[in-house]
C-alpha positions in Angstrom: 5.6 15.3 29.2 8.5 13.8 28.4 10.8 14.1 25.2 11.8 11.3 23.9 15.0 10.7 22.4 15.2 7.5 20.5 12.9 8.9 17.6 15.2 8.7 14.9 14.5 9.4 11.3 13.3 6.5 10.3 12.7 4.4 13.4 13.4 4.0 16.9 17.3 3.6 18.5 18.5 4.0 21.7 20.6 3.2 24.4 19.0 0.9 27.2 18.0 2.8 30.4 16.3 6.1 30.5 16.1 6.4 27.0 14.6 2.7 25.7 13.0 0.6 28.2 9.7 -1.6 29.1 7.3 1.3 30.1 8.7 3.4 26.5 8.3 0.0 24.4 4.7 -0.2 25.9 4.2 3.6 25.3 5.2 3.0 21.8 3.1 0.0 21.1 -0.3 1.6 22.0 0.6 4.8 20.1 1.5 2.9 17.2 -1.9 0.8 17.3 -4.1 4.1 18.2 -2.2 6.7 15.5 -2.5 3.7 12.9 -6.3 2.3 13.7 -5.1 -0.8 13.7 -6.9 -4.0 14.2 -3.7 -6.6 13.8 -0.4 -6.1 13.9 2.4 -8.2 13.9 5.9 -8.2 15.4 8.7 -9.7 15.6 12.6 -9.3 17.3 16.2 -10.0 16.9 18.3 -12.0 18.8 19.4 -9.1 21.8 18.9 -9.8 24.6 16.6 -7.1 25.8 14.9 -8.1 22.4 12.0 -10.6 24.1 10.8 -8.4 27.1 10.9 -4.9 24.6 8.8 -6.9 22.1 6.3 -8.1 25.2 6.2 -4.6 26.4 5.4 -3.4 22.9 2.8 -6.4 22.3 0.9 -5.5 25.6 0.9 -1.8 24.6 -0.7 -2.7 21.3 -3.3 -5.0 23.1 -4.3 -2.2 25.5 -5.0 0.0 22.3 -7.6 -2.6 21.6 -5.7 -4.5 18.3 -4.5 -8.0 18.1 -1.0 -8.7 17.6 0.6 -11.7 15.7 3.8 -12.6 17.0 6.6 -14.3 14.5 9.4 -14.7 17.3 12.9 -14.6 16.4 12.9 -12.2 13.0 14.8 -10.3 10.7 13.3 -7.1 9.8 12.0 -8.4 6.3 10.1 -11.0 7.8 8.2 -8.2 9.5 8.0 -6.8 6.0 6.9 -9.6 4.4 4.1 -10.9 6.9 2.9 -7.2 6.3 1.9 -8.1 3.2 1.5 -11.7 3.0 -0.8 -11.5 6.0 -2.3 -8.3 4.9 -2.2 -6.7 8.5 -2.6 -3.2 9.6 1.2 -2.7 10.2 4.6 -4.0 11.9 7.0 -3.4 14.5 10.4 -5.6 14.2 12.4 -4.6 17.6 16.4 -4.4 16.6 19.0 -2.3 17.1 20.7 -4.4 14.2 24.5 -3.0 14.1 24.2 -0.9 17.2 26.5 -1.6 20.0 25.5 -3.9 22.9 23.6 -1.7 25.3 21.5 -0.4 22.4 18.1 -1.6 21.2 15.1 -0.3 19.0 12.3 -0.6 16.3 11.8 -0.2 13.1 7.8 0.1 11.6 6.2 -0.6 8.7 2.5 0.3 7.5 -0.7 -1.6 6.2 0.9 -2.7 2.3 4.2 -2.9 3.5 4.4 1.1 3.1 6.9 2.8 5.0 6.4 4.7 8.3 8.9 7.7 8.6 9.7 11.3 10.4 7.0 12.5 7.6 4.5 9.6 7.5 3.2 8.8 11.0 6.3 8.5 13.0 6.3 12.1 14.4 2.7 11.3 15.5 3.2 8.2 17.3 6.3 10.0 18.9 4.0 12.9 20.0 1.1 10.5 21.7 3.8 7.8 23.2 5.2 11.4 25.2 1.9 12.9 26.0 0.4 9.3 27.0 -3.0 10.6 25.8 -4.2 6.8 24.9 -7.8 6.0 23.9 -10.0 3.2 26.1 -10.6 0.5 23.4 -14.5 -0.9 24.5 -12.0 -4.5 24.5 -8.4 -5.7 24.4 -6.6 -7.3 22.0 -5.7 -11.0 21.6 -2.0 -12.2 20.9 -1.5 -15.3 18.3 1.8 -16.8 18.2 2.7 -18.0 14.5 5.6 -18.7 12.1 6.1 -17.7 8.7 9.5 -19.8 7.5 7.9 -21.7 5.1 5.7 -19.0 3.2 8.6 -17.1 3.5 11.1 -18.8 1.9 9.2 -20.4 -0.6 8.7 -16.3 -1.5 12.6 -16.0 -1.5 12.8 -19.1 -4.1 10.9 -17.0 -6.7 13.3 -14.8 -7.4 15.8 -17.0 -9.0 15.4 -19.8 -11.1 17.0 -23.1 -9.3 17.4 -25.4 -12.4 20.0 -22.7 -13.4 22.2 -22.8 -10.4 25.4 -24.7 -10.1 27.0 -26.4 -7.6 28.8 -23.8 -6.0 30.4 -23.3 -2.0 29.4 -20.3 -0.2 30.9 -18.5 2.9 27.8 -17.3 5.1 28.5 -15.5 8.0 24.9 -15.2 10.5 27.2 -12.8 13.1 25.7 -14.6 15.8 22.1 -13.2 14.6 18.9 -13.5 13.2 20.1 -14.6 9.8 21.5 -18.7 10.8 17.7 -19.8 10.5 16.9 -18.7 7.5 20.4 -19.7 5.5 18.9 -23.5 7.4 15.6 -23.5 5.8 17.3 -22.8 2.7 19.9 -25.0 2.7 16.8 -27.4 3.6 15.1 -26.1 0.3 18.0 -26.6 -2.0 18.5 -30.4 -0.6 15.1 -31.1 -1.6 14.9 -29.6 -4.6 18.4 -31.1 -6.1 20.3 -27.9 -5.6 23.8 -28.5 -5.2 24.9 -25.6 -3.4 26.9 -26.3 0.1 27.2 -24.0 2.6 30.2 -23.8 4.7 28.4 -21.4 8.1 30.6 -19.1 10.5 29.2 -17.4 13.8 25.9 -19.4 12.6 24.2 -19.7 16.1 22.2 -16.9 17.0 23.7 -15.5 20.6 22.7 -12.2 22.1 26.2 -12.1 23.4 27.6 -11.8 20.2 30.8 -13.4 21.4 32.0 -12.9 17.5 31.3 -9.0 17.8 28.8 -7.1 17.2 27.0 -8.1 13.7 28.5 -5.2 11.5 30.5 -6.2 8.5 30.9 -2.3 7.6 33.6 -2.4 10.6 36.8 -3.8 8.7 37.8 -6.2 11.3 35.0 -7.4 11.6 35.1 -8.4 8.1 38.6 -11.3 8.8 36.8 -13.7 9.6 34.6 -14.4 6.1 37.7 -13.4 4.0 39.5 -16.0 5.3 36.9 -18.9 5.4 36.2 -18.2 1.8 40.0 -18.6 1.3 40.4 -21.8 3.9 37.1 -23.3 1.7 38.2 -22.2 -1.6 34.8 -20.6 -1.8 33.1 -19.1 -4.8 31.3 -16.2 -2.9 31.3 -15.3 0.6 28.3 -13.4 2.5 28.0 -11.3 6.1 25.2 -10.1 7.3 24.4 -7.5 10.0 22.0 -8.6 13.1 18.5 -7.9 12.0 20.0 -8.8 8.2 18.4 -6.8 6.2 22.0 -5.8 5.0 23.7 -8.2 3.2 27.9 -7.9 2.2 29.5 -10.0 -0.5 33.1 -10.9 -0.4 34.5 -12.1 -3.8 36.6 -15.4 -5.1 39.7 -14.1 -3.1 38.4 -13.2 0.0 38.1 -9.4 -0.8 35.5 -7.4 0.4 33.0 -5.8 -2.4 32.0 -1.9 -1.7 28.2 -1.9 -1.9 28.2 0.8 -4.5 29.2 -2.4 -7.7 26.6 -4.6 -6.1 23.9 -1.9 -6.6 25.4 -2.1 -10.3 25.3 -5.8 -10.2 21.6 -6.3 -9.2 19.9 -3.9 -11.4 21.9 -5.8 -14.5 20.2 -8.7 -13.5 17.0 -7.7 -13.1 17.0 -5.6 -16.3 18.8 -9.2 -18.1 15.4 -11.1 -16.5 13.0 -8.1 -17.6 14.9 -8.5 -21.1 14.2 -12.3 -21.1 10.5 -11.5 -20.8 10.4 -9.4 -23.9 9.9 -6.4 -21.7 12.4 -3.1 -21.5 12.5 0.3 -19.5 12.1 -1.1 -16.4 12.9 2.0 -13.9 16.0 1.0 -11.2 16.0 3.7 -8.4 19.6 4.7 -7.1 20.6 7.2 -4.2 23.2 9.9 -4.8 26.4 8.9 -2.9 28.0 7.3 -6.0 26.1 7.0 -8.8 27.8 6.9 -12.1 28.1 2.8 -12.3 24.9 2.6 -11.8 23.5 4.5 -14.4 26.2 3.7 -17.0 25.1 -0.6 -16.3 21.3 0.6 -16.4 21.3 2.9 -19.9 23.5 -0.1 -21.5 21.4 -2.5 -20.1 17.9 -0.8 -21.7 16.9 0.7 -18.4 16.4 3.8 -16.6 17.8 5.2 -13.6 15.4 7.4 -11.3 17.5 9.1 -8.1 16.1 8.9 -4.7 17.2 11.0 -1.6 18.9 8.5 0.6 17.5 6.5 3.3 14.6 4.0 3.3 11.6 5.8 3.2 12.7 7.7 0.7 13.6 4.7 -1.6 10.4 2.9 -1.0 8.4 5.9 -1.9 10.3 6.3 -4.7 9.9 2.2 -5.9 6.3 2.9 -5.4 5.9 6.1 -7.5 8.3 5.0 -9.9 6.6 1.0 -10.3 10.4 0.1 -10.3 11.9 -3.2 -10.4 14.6 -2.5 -8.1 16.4 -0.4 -5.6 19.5 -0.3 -4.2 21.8 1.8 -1.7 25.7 1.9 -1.3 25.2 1.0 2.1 23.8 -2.4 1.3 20.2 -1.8 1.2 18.4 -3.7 -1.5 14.7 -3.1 -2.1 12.5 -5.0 -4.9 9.0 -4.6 -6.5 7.9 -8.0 -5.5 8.9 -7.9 -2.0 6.2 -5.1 -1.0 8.7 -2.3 -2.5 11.0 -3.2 0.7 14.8 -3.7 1.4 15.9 -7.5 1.8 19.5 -8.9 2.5 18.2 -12.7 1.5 17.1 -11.7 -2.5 20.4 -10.0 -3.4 22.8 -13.1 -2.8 20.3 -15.6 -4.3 20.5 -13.5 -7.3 24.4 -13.1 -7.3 24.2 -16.7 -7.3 22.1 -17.3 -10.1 24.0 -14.5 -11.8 27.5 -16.3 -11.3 26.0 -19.9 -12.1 24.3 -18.2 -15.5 27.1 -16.2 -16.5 29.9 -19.6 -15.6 32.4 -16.8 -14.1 33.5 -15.5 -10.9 32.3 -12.7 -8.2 35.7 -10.7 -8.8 35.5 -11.0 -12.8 31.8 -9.9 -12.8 32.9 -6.5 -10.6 36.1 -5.8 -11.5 36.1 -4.4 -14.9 33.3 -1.9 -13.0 35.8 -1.6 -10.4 38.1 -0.3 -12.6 36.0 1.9 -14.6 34.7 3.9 -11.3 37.0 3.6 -8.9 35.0 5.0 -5.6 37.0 6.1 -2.0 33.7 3.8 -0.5 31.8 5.8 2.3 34.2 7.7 4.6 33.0 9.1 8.1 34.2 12.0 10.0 33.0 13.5 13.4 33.4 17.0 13.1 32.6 19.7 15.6 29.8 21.4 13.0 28.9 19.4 9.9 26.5 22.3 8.4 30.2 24.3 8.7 32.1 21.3 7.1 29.7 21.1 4.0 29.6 24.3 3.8 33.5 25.0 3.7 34.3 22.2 1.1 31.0 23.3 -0.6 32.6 26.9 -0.9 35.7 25.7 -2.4 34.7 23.7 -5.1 31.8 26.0 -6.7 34.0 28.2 -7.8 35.6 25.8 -10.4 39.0 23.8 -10.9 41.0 24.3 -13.3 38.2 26.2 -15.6 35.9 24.0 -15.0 32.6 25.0 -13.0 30.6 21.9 -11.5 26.8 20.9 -11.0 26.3 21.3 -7.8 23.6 19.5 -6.4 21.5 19.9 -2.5 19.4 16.6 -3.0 21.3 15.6 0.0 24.2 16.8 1.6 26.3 18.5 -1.5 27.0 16.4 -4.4 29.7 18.3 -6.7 30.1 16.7 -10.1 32.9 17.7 -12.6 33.5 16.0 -16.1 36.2 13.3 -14.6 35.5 13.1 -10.5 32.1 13.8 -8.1 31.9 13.8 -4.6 28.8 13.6 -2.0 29.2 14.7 1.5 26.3 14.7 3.8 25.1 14.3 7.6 24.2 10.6 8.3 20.5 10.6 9.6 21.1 7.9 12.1 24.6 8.9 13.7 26.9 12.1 14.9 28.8 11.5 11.4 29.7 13.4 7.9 29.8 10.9 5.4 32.2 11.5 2.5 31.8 9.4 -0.9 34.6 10.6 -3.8 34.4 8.6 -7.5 36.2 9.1 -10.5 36.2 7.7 -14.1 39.2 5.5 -14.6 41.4 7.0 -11.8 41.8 5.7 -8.6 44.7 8.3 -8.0 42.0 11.1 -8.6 40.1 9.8 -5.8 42.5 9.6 -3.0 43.4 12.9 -3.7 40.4 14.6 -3.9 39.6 12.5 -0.2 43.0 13.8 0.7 42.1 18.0 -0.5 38.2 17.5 1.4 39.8 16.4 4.4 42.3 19.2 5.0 39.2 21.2 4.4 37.1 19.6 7.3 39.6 19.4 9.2 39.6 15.8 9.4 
């Protein structure tokens, strides 16, 4: 039996070769279909190039384990997500490797519901029976059904905003050369039909496995030059990046400057709480992670709501939307997740509902953050490859529990360390996908404070 090594956390990734191929995407399929019972599932796959063959491999595996499979073509992962649910199938597989370098690919699963398949729900299983190969005969085969779901799906991502409130505004959207370009058309498509004067203006729009623009990742500063200055060229009101699979989307303001996640987790919760307040209806519950938390839960106590914190990670999040009922979700590294869209993370809702939000309120993307900006200045996420990162949080963990200045902190082990005094808080944990530390320092009021606490923590690690 052999291990195999692109299990991850939460889903598959893994360099092409020995370690994702044909034979493991078939392997994977059938285990996915047997472990889950399934009688349909449906997939779907970015626009690598190894994308088409991995997702045929993985098709046939799921047809040998005797379950029919739907296939939606070229996807993001939240079209996986939402024919889960819309189709009411057993479960998904959208094959990506998203913002993974070129000679990467992978999967990422989803459950009967849209409920999420992890290291603790299922995935560890269909790991175990794709390495011992220990596959059930099915009495028959599956049969394969080739559909698309543009229309139902964007219709859905309509609902969330209410068009005869949007203005005419021009919008930056950068596709990276993925998955994404299709989806801004049918859109675009809608709002001409509709009377919706929003226009456009589309960079790296065509979907090319080469990604001759780089790879799809607008986390990677340079990678981020080319939005800022289209929305400056256009004179632009927002600008938007997404990463390959794009269920990550990244907003860039008036001016061309790139908005840290954290503020637009701040952002969305305000105006779903505004919309719950329309309705007559308060305490909606808005679940957070703990990398940076205080703007968030500052905007949802003044704006009648109530914050609920979540380990990070998405199937932690969407367990927690579910127990919680809550309206929204949102992550600092620019996952958004939403009650009506199966209690799973979209990068399509949260710029429709900036939109709305900056044609409602008459004012602009840098206005509407910066005064939160200000308030909580945050170092943004910060990686470090260390030699031991148990040793690293353990070291800077050590040194602050004893106090500063007379102060003690709350120190918290939800994940990673988070160490909270009265006028600074810092989380520093092991990413669950890479070889990385990642550092996140905030403040309140003082952006000095936080470049030299990041300063003090990285003479600690060694960084």
């Amino acid at each position: 039996m052999t291990e195999l090594t692109c299990f991850k956390a939460y889903d598959v990734r893994g360099k092409l070769g020995d370690e994702l191929n044909e034979d493991i995407a078939y392997d994977i399929g059938r285990s996915f279909a047997q472990i889950l019972n399934a009688n349909t599932i449906v997939v779907g796959g970015d626009v690598r190039l190894t994308s088409e063959a991995l997702k045929q491999a993985v098709s046939r595996g799921i047809m040998d384990a005797g379950a029919n499979v739907i296939d939606l073509g070229i996807t993001g992962t939240e079209e996986v997500y939402f024919a889960s649910f819309h189709l009411d199938v057993d479960g998904g597989i959208e094959v990506t490797a998203s913002h993974n370098p070129m000679d990467y690919n992978g999967m990422k699963f989803i459950g009967k519901n849209a409920t999420p398949i992890s290291g603790d729900k299922q995935l560890g299983a269909i790991k175990r029976l794709a390495e011992s190969r220990d596959f059930l005969n099915p009495a028959s085969k599956g049969q394969i059904q080739k559909i698309s779901l543009i229309e139902e799906y964007t219709k859905h991502l309509l609902t969330y905003i209410d068009l005869d409130q949007v203005a005419p505004l021009k919008l930056v959207v950068n596709s990276g050369n993925g998955a994404s370009g299709r989806v801004i058309d049918a859109i675009e498509d809608k709002f001409k039909q509709l009377g919706v004067g929003v226009e456009f203006i589309k960079i790296h729009h065509e979907a090319n496995g080469n990604f001759p623009n780089g790879i799809p990742n607008p986390l990677i500063v340079e990678n981020r030059n080319s939005t800022s200055e289209a929305v400056i060229e256009h004179q632009a009101d927002m600008g938007i990046a997404w990463d390959g699979d794009f269920d990550r989307c990244f907003f860039f303001d008036e001016k061309g400057e790139f908005i840290e996640g954290y503020y637009i987790v701040g952002l969305l919760a305000q105006a779903f709480l505004q919309k719950s307040e329309d309705k007559k209806s308060s305490g909606e519950k808005i679940i957070h992670d703990p990398k940076l938390i205080w703007n968030t839960i500052d905007i949802v106590k003044k704006s009648g709501g109530i914050p609920v914190l979540s380990k990070t990670g998405h199937s932690f999040i969407k367990q927690a939307m579910r127990d919680e009922n809550a309206v929204y979700g949102g992550e600092m590294s620019a996952h958004h997740y939403f009650r009506d869209f199966g209690y799973c993370d979209s990068g399509m809702i949260p710029w429709l509902l900036v939109l709305e939000l900056l044609s409602k309120k008459k004012t602009t993307l840098s206005q509407l953050v910066g005064r939160r900006i200000a308030a909580f200045p945050c170092s943004g996420e910060i990686n470090y490859r260390v030699k031991s990162a148990p040793e690293a949080i353990a070291k800077v963990r050590n040194f602050y529990e004893g106090g500063l200045g007379g102060e003690m902190p709350d120190v918290q082990t939800l994940d990673g360390v988070t160490i909270s005094f009265s006028d600074w808080r810092m989380n520093l944990r092991s990413s669950n996908t890479e070889p990385l530390l990642r550092l996140n320092v905030e403040a309140r009021g003082d952006k000095l404070l936080v470049s030299k606490r990041v300063k003090e923590i990285e003479s600690l690690i060694g960084a």
